[in-house]
mmCIF file as Biopython writes it, N, C-alpha, C and O atoms, coordinates in Angstrom:
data_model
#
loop_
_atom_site.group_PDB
_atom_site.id
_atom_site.type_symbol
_atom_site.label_atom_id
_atom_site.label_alt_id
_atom_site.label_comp_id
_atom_site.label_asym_id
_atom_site.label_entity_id
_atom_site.label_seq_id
_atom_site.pdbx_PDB_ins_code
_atom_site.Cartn_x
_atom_site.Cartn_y
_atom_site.Cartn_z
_atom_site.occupancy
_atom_site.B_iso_or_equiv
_atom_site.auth_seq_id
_atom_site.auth_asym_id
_atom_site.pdbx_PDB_model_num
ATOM 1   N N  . UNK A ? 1  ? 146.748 62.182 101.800 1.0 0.0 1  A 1 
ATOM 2   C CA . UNK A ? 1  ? 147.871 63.018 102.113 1.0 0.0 1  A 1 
ATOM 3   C C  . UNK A ? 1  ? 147.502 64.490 101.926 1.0 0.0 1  A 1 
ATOM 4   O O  . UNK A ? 1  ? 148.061 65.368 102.584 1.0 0.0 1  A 1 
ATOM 5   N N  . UNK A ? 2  ? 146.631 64.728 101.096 1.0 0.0 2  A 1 
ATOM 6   C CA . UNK A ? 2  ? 146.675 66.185 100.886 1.0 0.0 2  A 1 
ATOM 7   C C  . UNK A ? 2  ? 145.457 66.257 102.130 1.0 0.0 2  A 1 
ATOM 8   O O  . UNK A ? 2  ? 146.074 66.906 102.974 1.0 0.0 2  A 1 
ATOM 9   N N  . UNK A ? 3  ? 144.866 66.134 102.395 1.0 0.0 3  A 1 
ATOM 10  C CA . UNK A ? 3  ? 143.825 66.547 103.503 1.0 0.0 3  A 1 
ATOM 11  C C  . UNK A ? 3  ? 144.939 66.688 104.735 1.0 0.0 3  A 1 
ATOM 12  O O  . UNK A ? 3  ? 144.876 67.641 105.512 1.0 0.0 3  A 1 
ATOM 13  N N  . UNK A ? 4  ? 145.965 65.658 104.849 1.0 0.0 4  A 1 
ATOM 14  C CA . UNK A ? 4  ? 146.590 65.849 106.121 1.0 0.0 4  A 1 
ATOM 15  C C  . UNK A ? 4  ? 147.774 65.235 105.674 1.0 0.0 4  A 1 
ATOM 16  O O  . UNK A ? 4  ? 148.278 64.119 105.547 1.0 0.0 4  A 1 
ATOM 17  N N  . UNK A ? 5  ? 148.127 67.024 105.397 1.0 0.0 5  A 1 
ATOM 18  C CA . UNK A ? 5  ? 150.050 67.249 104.759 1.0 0.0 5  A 1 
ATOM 19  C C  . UNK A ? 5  ? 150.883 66.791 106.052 1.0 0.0 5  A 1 
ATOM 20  O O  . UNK A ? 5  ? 152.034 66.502 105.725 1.0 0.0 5  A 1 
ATOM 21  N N  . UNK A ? 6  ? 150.705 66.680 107.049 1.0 0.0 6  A 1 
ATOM 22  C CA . UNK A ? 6  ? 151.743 66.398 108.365 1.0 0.0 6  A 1 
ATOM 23  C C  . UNK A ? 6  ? 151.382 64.826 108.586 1.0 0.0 6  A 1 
ATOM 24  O O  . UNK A ? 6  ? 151.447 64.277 109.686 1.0 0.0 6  A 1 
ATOM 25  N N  . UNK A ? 7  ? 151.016 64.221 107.448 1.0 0.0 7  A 1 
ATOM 26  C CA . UNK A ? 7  ? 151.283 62.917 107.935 1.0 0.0 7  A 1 
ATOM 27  C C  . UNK A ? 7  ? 152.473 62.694 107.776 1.0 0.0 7  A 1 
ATOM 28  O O  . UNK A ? 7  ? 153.298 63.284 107.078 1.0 0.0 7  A 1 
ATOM 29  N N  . UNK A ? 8  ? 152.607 61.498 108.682 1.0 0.0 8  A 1 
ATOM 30  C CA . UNK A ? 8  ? 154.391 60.779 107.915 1.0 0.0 8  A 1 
ATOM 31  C C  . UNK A ? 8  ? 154.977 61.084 109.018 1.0 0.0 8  A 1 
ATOM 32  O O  . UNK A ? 8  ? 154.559 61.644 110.031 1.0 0.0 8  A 1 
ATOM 33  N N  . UNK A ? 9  ? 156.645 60.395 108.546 1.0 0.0 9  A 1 
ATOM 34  C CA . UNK A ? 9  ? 157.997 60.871 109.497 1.0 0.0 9  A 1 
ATOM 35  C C  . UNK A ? 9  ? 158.623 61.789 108.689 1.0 0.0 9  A 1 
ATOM 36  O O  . UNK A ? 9  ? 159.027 61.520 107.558 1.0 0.0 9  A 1 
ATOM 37  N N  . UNK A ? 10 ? 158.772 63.415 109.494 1.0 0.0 10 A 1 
ATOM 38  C CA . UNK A ? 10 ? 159.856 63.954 108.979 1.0 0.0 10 A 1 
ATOM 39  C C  . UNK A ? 10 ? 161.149 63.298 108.832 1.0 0.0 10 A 1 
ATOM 40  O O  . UNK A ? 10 ? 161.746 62.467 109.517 1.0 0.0 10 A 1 
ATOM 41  N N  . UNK A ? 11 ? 161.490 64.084 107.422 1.0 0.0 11 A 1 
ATOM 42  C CA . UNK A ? 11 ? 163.079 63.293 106.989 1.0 0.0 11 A 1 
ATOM 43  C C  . UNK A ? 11 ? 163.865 64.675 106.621 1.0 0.0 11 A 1 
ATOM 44  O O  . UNK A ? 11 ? 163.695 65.263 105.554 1.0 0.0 11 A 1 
ATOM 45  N N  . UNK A ? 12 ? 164.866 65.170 107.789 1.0 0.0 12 A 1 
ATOM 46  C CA . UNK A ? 12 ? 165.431 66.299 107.284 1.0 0.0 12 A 1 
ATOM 47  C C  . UNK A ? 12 ? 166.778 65.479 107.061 1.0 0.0 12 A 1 
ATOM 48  O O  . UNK A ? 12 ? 167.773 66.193 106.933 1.0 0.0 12 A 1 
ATOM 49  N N  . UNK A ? 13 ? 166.955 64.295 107.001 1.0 0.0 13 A 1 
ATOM 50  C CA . UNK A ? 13 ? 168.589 63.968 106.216 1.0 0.0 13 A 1 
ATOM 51  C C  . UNK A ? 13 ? 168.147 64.139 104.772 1.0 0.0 13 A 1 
ATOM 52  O O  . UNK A ? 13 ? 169.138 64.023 104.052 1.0 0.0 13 A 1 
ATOM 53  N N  . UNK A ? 14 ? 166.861 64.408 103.952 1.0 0.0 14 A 1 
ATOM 54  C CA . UNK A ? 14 ? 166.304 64.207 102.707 1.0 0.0 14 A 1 
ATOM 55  C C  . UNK A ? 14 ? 166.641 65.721 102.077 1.0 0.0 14 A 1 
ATOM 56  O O  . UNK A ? 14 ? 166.944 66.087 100.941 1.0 0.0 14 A 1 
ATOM 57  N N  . UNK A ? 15 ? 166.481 66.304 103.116 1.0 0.0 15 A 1 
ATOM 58  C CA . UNK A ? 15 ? 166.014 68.182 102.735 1.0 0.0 15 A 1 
ATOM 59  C C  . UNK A ? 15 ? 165.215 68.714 103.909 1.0 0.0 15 A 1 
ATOM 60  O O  . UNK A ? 15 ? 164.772 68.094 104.876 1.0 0.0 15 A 1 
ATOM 61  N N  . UNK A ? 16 ? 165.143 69.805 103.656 1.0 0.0 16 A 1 
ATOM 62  C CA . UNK A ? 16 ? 163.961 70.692 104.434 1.0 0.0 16 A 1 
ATOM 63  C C  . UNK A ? 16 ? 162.555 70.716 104.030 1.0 0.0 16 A 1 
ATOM 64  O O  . UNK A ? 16 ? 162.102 71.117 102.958 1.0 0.0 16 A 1 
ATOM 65  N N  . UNK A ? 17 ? 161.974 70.271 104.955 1.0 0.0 17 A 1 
ATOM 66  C CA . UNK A ? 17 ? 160.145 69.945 104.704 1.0 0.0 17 A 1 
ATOM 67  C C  . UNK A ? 17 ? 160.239 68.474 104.187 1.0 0.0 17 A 1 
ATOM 68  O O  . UNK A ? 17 ? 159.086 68.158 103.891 1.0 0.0 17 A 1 
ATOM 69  N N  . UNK A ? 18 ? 160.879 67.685 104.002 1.0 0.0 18 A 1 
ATOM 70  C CA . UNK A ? 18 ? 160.576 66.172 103.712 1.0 0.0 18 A 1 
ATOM 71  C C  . UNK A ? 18 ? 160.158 65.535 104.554 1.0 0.0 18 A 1 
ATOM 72  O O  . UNK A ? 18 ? 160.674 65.476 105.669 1.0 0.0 18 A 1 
ATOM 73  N N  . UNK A ? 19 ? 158.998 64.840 104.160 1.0 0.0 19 A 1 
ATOM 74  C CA . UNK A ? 19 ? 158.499 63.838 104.948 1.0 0.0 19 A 1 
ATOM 75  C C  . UNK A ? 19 ? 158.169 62.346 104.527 1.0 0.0 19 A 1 
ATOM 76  O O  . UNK A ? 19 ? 158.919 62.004 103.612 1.0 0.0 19 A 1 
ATOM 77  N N  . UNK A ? 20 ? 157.413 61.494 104.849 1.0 0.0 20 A 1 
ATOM 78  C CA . UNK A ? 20 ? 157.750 60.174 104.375 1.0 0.0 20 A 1 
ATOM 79  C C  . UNK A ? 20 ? 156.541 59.338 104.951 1.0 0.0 20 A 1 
ATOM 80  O O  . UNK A ? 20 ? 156.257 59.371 106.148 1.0 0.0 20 A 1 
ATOM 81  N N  . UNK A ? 21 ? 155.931 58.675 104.136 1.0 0.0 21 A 1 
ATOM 82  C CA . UNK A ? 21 ? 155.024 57.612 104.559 1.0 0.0 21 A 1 
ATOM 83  C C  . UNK A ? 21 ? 154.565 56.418 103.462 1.0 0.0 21 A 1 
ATOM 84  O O  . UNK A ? 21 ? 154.569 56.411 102.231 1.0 0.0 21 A 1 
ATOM 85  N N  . UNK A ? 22 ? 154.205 55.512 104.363 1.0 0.0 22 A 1 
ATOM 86  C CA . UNK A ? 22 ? 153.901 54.464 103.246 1.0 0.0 22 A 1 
ATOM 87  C C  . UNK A ? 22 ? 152.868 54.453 102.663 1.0 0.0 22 A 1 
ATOM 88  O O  . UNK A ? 22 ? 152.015 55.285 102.974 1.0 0.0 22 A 1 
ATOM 89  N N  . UNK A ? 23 ? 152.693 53.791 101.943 1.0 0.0 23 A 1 
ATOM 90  C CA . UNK A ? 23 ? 150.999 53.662 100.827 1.0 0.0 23 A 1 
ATOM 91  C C  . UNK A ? 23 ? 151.837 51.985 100.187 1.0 0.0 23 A 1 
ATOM 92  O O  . UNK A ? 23 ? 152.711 51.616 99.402  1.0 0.0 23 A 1 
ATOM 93  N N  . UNK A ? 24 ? 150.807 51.407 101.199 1.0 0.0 24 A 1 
ATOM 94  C CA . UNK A ? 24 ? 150.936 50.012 100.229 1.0 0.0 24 A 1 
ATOM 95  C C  . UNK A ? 24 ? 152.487 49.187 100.663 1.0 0.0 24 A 1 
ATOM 96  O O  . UNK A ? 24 ? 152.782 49.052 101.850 1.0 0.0 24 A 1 
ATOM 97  N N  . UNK A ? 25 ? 153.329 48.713 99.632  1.0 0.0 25 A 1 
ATOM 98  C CA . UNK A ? 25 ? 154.555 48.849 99.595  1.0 0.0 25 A 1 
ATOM 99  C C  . UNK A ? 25 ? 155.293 49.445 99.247  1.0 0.0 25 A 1 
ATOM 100 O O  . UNK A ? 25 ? 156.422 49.060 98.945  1.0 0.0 25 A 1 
ATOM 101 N N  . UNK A ? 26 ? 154.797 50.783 99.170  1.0 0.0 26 A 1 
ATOM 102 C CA . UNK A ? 26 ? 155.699 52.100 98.138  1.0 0.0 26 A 1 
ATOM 103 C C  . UNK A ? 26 ? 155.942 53.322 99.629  1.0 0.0 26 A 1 
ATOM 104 O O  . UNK A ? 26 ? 154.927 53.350 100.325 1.0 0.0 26 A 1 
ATOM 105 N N  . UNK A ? 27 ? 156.928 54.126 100.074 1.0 0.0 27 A 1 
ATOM 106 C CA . UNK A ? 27 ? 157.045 54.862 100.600 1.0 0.0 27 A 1 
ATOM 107 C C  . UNK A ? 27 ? 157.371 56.256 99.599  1.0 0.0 27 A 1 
ATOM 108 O O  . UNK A ? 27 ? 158.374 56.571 98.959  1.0 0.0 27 A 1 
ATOM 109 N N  . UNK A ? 28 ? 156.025 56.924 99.788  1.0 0.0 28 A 1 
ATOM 110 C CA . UNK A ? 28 ? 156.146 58.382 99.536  1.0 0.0 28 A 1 
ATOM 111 C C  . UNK A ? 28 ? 157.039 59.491 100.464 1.0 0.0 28 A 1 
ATOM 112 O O  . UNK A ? 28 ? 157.070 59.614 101.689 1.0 0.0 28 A 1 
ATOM 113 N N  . UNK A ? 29 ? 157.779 60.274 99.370  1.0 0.0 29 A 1 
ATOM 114 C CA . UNK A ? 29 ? 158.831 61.168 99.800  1.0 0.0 29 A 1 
ATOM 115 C C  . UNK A ? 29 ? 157.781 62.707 99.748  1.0 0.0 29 A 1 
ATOM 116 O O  . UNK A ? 29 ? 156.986 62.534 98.824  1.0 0.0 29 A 1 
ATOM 117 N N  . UNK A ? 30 ? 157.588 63.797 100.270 1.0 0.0 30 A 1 
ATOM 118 C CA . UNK A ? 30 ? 156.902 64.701 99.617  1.0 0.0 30 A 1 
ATOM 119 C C  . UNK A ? 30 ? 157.199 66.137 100.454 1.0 0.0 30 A 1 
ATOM 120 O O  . UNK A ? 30 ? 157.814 66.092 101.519 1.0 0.0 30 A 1 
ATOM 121 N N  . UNK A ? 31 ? 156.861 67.031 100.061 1.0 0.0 31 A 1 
ATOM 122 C CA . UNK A ? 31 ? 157.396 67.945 100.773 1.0 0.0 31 A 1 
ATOM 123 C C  . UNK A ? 31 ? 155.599 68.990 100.773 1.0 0.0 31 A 1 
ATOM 124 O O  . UNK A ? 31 ? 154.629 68.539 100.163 1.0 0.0 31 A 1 
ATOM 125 N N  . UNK A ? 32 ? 155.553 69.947 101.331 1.0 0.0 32 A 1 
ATOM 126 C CA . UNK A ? 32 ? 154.403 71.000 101.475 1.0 0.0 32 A 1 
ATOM 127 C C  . UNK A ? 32 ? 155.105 72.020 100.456 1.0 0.0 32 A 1 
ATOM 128 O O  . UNK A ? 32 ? 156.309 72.083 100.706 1.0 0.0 32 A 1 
ATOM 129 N N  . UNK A ? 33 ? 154.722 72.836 99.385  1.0 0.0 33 A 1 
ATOM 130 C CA . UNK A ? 33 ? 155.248 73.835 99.114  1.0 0.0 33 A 1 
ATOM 131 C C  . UNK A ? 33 ? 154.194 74.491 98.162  1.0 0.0 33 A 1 
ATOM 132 O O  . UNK A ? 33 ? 153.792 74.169 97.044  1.0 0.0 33 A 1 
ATOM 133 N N  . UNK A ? 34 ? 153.805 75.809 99.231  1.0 0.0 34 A 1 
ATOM 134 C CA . UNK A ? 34 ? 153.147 76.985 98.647  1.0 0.0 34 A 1 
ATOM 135 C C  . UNK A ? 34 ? 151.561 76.512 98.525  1.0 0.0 34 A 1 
ATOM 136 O O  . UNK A ? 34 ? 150.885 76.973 97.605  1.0 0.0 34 A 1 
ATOM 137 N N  . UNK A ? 35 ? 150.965 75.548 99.508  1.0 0.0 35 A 1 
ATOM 138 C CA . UNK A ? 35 ? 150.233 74.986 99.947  1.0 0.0 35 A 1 
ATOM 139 C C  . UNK A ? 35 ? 149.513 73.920 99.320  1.0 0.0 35 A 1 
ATOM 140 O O  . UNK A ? 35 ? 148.340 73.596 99.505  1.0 0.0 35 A 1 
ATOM 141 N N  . UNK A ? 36 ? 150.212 73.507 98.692  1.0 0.0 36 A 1 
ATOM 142 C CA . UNK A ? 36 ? 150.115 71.917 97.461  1.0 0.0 36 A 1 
ATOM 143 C C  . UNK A ? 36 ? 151.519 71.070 98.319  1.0 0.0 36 A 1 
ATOM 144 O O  . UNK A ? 36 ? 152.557 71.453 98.860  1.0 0.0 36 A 1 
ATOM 145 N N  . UNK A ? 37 ? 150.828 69.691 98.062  1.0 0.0 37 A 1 
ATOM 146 C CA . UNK A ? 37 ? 151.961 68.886 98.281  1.0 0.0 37 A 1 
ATOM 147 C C  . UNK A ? 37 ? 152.784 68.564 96.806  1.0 0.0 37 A 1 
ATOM 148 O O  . UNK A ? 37 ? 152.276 68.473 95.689  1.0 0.0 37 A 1 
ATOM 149 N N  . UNK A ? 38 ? 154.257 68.420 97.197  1.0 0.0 38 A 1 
ATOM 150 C CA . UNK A ? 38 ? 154.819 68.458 96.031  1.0 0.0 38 A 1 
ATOM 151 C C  . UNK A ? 38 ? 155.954 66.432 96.133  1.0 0.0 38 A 1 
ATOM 152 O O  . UNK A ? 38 ? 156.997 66.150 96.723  1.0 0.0 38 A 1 
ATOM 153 N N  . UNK A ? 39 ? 155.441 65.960 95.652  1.0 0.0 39 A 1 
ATOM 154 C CA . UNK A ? 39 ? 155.906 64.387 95.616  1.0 0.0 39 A 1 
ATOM 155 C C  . UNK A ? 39 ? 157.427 64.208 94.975  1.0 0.0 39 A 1 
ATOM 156 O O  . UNK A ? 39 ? 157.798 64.117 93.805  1.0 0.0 39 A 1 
ATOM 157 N N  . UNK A ? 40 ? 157.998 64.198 95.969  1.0 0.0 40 A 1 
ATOM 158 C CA . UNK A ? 40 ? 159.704 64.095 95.949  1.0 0.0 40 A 1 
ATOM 159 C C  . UNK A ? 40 ? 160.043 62.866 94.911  1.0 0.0 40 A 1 
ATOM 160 O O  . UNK A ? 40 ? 160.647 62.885 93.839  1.0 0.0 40 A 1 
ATOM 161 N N  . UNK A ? 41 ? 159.417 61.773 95.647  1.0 0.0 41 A 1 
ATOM 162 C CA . UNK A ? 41 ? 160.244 60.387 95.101  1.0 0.0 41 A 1 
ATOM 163 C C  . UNK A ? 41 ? 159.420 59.591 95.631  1.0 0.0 41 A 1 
ATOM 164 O O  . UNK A ? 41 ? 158.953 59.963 96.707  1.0 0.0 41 A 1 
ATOM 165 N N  . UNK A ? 42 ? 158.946 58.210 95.064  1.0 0.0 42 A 1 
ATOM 166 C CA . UNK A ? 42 ? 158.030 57.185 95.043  1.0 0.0 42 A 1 
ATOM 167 C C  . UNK A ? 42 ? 159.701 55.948 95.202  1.0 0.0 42 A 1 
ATOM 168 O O  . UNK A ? 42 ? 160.638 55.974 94.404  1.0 0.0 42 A 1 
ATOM 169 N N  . UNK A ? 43 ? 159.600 55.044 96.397  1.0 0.0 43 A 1 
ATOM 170 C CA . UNK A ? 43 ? 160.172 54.024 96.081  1.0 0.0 43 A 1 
ATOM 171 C C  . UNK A ? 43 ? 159.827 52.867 96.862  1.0 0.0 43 A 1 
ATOM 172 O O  . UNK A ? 43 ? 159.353 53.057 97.982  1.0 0.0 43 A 1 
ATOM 173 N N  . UNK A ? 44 ? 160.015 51.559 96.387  1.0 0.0 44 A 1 
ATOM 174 C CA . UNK A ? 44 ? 159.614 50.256 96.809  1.0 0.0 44 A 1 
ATOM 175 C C  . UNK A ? 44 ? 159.974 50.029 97.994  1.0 0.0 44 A 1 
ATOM 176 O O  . UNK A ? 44 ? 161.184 49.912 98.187  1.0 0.0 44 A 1 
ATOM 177 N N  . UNK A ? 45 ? 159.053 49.900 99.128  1.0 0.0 45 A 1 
ATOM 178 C CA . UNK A ? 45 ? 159.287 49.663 100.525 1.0 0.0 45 A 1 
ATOM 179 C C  . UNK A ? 45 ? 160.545 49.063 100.738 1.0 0.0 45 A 1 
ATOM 180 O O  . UNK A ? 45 ? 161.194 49.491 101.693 1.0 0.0 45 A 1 
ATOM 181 N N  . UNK A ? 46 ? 161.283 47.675 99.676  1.0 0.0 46 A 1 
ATOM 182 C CA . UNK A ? 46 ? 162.409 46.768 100.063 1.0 0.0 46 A 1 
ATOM 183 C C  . UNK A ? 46 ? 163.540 47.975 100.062 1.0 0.0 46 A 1 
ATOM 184 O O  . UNK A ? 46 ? 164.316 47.926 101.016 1.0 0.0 46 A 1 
ATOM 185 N N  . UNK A ? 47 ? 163.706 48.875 99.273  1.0 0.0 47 A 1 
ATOM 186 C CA . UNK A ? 47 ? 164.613 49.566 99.348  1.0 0.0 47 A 1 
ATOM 187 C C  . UNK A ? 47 ? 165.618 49.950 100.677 1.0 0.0 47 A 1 
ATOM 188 O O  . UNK A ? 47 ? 164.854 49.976 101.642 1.0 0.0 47 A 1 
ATOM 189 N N  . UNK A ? 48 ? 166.556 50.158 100.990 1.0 0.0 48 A 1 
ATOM 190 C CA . UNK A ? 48 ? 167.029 50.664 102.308 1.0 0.0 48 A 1 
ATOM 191 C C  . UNK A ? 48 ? 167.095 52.404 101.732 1.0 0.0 48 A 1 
ATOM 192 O O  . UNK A ? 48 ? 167.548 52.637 100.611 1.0 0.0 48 A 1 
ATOM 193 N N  . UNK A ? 49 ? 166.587 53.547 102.645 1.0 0.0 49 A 1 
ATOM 194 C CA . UNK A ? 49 ? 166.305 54.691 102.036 1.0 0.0 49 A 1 
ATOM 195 C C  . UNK A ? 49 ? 167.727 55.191 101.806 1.0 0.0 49 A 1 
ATOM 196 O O  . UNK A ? 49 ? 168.212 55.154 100.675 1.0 0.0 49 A 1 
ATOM 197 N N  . UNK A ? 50 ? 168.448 55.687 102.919 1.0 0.0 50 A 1 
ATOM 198 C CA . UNK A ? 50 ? 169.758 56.307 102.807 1.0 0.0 50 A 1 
ATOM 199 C C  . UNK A ? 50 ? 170.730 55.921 101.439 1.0 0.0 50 A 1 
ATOM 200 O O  . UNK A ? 50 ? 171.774 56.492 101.125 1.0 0.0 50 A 1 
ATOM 201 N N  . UNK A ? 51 ? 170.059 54.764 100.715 1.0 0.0 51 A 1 
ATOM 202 C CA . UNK A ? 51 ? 170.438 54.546 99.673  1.0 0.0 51 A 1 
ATOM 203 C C  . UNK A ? 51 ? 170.563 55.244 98.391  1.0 0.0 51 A 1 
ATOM 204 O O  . UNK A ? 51 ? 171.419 55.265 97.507  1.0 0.0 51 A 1 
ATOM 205 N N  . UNK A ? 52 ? 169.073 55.985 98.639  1.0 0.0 52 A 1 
ATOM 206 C CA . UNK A ? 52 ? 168.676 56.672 97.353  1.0 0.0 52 A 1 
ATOM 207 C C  . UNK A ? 52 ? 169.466 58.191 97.124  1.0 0.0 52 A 1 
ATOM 208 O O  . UNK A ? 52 ? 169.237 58.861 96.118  1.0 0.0 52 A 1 
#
């Protein structure tokens, strides 16, 4: 992820700059800020997101 911050699906129902991808069964939440990625929220693929 940090080599290539524009992976993922943007998620602007999350915030501004959120994006989203899986690793495994875990979907990473993370945003770009000030040229570090900054890791929103880690949750278990079963989850339904709009939940969180």
């Amino acid at each position: 992820m940090a080599k290539h911050p524009d992976v993922g699906d943007t998620r602007p129902e999350f915030g501004d700059g959120i994006r989203s991808t899986y690793i495994g069964s875990y979907v990473i939440f993370f945003r770009q800020v000030e040229g570090f990625l900054e890791i929103v929220r880690v949750i278990r693929g079963e989850v339904d997101a709009p939940q969180i």
